[in-house]
Structures are given as C-alpha cells and as structure tokens.
N, CA and C atoms as a LAMMPS dump frame, in Angstrom:
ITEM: TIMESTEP
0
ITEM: NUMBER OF ATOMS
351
ITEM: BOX BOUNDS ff ff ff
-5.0000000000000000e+02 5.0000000000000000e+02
-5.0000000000000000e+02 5.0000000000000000e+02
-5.0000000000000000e+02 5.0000000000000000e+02
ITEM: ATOMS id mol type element x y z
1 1 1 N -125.846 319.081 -312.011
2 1 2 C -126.525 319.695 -313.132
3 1 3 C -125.571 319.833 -314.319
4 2 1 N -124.191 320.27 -314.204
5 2 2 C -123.426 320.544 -315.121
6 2 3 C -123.18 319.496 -315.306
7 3 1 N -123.092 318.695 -315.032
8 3 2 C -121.99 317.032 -315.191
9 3 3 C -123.421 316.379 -316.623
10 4 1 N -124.778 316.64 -316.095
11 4 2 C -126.068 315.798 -316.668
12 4 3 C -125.689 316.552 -317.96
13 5 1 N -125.525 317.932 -318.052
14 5 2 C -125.843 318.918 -319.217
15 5 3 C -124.232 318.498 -320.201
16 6 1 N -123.25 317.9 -319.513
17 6 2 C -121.895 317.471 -320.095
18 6 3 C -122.304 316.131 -320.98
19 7 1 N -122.714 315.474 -320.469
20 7 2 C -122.451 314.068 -320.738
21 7 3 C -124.116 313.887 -321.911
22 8 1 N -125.054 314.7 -321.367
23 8 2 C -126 315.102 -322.848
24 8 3 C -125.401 315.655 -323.577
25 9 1 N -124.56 316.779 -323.791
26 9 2 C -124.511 316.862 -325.102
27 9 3 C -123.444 316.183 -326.059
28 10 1 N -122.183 315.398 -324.97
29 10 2 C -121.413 314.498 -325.657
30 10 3 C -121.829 313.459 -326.252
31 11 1 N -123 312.633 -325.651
32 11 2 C -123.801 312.029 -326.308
33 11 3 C -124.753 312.284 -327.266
34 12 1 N -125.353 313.89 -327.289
35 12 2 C -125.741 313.637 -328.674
36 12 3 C -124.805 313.6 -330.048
37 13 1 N -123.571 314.769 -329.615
38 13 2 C -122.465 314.495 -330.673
39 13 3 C -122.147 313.096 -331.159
40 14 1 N -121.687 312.331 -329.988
41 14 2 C -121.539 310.935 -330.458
42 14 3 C -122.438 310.118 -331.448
43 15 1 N -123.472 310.648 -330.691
44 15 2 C -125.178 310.038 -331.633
45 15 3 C -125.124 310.776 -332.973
46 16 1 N -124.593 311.714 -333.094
47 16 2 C -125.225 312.63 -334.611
48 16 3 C -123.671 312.651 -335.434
49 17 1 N -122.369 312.107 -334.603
50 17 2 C -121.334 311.819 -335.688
51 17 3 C -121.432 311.028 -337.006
52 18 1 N -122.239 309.891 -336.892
53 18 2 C -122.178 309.162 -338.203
54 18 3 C -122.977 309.413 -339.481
55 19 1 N -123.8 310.216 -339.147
56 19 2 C -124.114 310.966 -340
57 19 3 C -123.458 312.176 -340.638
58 20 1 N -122.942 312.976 -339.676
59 20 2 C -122.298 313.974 -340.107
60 20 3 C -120.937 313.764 -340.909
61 21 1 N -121.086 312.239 -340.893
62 21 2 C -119.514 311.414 -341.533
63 21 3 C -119.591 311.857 -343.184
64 22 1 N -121.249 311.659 -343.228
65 22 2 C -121.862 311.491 -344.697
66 22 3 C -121.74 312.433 -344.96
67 23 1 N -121.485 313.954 -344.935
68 23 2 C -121.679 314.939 -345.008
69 23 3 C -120.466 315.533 -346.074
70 24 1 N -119.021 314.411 -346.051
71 24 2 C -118.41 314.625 -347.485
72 24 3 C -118.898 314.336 -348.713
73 25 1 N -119.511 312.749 -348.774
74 25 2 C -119.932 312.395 -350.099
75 25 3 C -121.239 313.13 -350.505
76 26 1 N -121.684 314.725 -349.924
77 26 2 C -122.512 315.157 -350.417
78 26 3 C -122.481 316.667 -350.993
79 27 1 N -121.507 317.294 -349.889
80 27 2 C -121.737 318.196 -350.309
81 27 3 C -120.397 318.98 -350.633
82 28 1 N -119.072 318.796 -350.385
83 28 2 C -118.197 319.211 -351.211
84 28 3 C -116.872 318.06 -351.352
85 29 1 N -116.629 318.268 -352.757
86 29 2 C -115.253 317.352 -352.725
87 29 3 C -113.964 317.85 -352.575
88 30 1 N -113.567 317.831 -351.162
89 30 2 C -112.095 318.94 -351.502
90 30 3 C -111.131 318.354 -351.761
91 31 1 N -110.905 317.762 -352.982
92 31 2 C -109.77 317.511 -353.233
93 31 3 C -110.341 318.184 -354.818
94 32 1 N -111.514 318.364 -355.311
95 32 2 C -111.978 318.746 -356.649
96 32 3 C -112.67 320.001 -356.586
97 33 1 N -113.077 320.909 -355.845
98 33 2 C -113.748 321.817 -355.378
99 33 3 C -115.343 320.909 -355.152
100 34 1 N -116.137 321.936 -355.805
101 34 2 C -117.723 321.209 -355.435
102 34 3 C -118.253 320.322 -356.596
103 35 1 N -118.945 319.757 -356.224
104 35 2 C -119.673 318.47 -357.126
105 35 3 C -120.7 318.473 -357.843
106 36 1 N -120.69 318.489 -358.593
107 36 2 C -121.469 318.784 -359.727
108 36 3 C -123.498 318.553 -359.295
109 37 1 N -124.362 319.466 -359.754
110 37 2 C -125.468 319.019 -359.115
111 37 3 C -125.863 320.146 -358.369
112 38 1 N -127.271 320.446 -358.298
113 38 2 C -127.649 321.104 -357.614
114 38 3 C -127.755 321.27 -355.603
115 39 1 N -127.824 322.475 -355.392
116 39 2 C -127.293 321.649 -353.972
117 39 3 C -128.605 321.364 -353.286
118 40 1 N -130.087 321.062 -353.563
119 40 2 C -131.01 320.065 -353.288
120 40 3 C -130.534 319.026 -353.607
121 41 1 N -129.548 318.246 -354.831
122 41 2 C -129.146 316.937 -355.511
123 41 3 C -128.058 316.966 -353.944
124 42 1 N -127.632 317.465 -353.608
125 42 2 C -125.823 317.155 -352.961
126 42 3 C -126.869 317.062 -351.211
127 43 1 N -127.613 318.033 -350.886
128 43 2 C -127.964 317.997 -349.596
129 43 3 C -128.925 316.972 -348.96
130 44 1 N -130.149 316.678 -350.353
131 44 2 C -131.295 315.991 -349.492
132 44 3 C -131.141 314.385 -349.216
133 45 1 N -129.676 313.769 -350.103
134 45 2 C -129.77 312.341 -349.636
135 45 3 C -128.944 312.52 -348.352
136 46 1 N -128.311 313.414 -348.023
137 46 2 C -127.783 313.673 -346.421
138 46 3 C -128.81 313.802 -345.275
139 47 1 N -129.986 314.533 -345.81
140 47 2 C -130.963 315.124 -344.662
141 47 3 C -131.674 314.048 -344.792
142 48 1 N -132.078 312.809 -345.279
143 48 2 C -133.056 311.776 -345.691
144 48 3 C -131.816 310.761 -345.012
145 49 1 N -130.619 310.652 -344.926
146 49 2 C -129.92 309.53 -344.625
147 49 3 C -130.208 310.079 -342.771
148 50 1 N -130.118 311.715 -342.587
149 50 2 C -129.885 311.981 -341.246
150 50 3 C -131.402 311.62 -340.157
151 51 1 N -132.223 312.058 -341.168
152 51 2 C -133.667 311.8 -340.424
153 51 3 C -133.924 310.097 -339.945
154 52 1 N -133.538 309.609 -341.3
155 52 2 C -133.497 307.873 -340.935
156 52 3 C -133.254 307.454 -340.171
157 53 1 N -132.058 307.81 -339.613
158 53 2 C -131.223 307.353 -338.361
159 53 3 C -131.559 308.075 -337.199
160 54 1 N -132.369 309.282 -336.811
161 54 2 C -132.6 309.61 -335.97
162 54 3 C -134.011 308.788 -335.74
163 55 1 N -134.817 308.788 -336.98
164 55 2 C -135.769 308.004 -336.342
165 55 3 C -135.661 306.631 -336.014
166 56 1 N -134.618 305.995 -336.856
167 56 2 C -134.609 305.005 -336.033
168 56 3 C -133.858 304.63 -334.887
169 57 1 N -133.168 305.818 -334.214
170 57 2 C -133.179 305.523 -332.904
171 57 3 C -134.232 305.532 -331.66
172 58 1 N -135.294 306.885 -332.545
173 58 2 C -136.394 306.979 -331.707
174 58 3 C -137.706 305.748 -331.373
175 59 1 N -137.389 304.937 -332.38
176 59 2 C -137.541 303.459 -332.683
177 59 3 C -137.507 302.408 -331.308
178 60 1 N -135.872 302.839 -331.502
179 60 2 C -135.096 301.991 -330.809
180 60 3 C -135.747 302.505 -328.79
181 61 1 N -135.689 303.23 -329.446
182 61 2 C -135.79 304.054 -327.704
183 61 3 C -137.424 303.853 -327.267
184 62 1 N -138.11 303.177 -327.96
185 62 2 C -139.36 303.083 -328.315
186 62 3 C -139.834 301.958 -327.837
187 63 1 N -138.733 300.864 -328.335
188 63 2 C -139.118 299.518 -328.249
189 63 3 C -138.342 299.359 -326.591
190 64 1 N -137.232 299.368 -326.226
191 64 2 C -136.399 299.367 -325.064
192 64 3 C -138.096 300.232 -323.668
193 65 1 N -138.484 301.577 -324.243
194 65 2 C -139.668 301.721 -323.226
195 65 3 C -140.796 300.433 -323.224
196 66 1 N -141.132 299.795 -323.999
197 66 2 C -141.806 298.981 -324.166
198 66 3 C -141.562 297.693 -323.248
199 67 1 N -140.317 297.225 -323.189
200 67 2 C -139.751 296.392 -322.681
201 67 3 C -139.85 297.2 -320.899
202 68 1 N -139.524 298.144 -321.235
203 68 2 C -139.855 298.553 -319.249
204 68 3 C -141.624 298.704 -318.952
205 69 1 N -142.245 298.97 -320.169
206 69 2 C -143.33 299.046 -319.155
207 69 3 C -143.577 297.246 -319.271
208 70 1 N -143.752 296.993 -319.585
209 70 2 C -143.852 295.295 -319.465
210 70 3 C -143.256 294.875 -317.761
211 71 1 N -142.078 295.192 -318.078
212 71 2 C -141.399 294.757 -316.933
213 71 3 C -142.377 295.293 -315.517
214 72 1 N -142.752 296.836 -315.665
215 72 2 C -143.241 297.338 -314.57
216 72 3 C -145.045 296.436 -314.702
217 73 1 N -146.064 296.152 -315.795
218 73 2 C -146.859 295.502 -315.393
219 73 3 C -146.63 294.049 -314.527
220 74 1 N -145.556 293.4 -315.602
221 74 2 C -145.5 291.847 -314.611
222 74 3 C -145.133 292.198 -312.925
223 75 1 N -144.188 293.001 -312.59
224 75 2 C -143.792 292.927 -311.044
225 75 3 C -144.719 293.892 -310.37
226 76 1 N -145.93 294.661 -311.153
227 76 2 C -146.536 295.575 -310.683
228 76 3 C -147.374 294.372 -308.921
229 77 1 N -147.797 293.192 -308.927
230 77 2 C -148.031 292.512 -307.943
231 77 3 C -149.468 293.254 -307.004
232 78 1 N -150.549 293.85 -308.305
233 78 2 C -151.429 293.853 -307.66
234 78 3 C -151.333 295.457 -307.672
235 79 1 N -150.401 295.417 -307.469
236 79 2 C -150.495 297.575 -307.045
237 79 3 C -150.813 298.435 -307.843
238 80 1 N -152.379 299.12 -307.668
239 80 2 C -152.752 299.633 -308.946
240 80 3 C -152.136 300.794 -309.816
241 81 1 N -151.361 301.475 -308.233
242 81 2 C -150.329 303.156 -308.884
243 81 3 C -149.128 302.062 -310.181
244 82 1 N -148.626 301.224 -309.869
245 82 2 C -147.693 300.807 -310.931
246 82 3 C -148.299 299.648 -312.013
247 83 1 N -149.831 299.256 -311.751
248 83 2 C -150.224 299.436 -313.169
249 83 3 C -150.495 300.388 -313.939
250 84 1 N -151.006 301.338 -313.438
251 84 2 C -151.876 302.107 -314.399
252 84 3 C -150.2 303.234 -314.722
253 85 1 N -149.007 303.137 -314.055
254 85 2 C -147.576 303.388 -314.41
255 85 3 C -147.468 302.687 -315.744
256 86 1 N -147.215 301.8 -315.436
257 86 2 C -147.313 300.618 -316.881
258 86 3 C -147.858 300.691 -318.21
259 87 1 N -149.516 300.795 -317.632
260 87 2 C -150.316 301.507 -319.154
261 87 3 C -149.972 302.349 -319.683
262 88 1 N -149.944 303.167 -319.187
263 88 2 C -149.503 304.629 -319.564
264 88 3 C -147.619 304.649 -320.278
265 89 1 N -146.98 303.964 -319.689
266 89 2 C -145.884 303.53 -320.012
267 89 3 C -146.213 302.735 -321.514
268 90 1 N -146.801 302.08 -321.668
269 90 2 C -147.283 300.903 -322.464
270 90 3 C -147.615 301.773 -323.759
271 91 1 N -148.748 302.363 -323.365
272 91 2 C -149.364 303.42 -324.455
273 91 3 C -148.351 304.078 -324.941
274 92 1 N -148.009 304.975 -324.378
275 92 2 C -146.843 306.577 -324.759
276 92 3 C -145.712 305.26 -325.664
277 93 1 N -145.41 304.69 -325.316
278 93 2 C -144.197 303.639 -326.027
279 93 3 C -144.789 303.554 -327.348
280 94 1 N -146.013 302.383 -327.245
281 94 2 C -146.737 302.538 -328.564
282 94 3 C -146.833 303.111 -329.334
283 95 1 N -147.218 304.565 -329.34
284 95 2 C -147.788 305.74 -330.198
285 95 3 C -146.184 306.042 -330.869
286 96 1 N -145.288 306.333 -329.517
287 96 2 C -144.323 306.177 -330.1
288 96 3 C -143.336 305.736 -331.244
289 97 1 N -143.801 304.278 -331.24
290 97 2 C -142.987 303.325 -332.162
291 97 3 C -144.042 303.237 -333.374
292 98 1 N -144.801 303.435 -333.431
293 98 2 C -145.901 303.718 -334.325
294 98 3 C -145.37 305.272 -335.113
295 99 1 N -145.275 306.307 -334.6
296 99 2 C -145.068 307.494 -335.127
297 99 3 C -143.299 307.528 -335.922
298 100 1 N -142.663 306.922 -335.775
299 100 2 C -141.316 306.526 -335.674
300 100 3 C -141.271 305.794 -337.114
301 101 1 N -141.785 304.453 -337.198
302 101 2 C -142.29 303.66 -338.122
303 101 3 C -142.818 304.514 -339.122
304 102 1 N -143.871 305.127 -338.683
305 102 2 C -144.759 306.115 -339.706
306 102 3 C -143.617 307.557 -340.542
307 103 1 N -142.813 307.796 -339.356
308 103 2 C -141.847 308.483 -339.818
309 103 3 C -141.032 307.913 -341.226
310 104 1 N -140.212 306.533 -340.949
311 104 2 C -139.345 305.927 -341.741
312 104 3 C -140.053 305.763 -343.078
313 105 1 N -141.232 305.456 -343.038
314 105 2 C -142.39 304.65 -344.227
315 105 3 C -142.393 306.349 -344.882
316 106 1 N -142.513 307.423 -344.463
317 106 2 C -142.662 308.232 -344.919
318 106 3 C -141.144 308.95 -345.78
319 107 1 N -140.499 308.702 -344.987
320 107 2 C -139.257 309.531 -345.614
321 107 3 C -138.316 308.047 -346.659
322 108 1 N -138.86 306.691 -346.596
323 108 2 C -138.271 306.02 -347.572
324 108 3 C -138.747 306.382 -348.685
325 109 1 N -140.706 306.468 -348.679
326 109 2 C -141.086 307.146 -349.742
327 109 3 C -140.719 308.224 -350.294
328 110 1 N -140.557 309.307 -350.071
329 110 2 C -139.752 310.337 -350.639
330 110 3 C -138.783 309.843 -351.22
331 111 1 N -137.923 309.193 -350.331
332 111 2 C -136.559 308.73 -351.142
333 111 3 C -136.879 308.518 -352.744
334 112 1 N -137.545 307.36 -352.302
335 112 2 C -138.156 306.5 -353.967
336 112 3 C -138.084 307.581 -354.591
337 113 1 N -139.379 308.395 -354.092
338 113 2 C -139.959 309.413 -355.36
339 113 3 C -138.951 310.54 -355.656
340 114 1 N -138.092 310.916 -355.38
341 114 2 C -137.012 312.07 -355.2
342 114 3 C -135.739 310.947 -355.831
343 115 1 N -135.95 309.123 -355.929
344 115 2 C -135.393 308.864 -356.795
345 115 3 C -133.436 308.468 -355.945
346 116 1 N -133.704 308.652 -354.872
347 116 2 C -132.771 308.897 -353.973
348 116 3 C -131.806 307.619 -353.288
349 117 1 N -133.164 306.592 -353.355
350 117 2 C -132.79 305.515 -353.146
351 117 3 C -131.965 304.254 -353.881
C-alpha cells in the first residue's frame, strides 16, 4: 500500500514538473523583483499552459485505453464477459478522448480570446 501511494505521488510530481518549470516566466523575476502586469496577465498563461498539458495527457491515457479495449475485443474469442469488458472499455475510452479534445478546443479558445496565444 505504501510503496503504490510512493511511487503515485512521485509520479505525479514528475508529471506536473514541466509545467511548474513555467512558473518563472510568469510570475516573478528574481533577479528584477516582479513583472510588470497584472497578476491575471502573469498567472493565466501558466494555468492555460498547465491545463493543456494535463489534458493532453488525459488524451494520451485515452487513446493507449482504446488500444486495450481493442486488444481485449479481438482476443475476446467468443467470450461474451470480455466482450461486453471491451465495450464498455471501448465506450468509457471514447467519451473520454472526446471530453479531453473538447477540453483543449475549449481552453485554446480562451487563449485566442484572452489574446494569450
């Protein structure tokens, strides 16, 4: 249990470092104090760069389920418990990568309109 709860949260750190990389060119310059701009101007291309990348891992993690339920229909061999595994696998993936997509389309727009991009 401790070892699962170790190695989750090192991995999300790992996962949420490169973003948090961005987190100088926004919101303070210490070698100048702070940067000119309101701090909606300094924070939201950070929170719009951070959402991006989370969704598109959820993307990613989206398409990779997709690829397993596939896998589980072709070798399913007739057996209806690991088709209807599959569908259901199949579906939930879908909606998934659909909501993900719908995510990105949504927060590029903002970008635009907030001018960000």
């Amino acid at each position: 249990m401790y070892k699962k709860s170790f190695i989750s949260t090192i991995s999300l750190i790992w996962l949420l470092t490169p973003a948090s990389v961005l987190a100088d060119d926004y919101l303070v310059d210490f070698f100048g104090g702070k940067k000119e701009g309101t701090l909606f101007e300094q924070i939201a291309p950070f929170l719009a760069n951070t959402i991006s990348f989370l969704l598109s891992i959820a993307g990613f993690v989206a398409t990779i389920y997709i690829i397993y339920a596939g896998y589980l229909l072709v070798t399913s061999q007739g057996n209806e418990q690991q088709i209807e595994t599959g569908k259901k696998a199949l579906t939930g993936s879908i909606i998934g990568l659909v909501i993900a997509l719908s995510g990105v389309l949504i927060i590029n727009s903002i970008k635009i309109w907030l001018k960000l991009a």
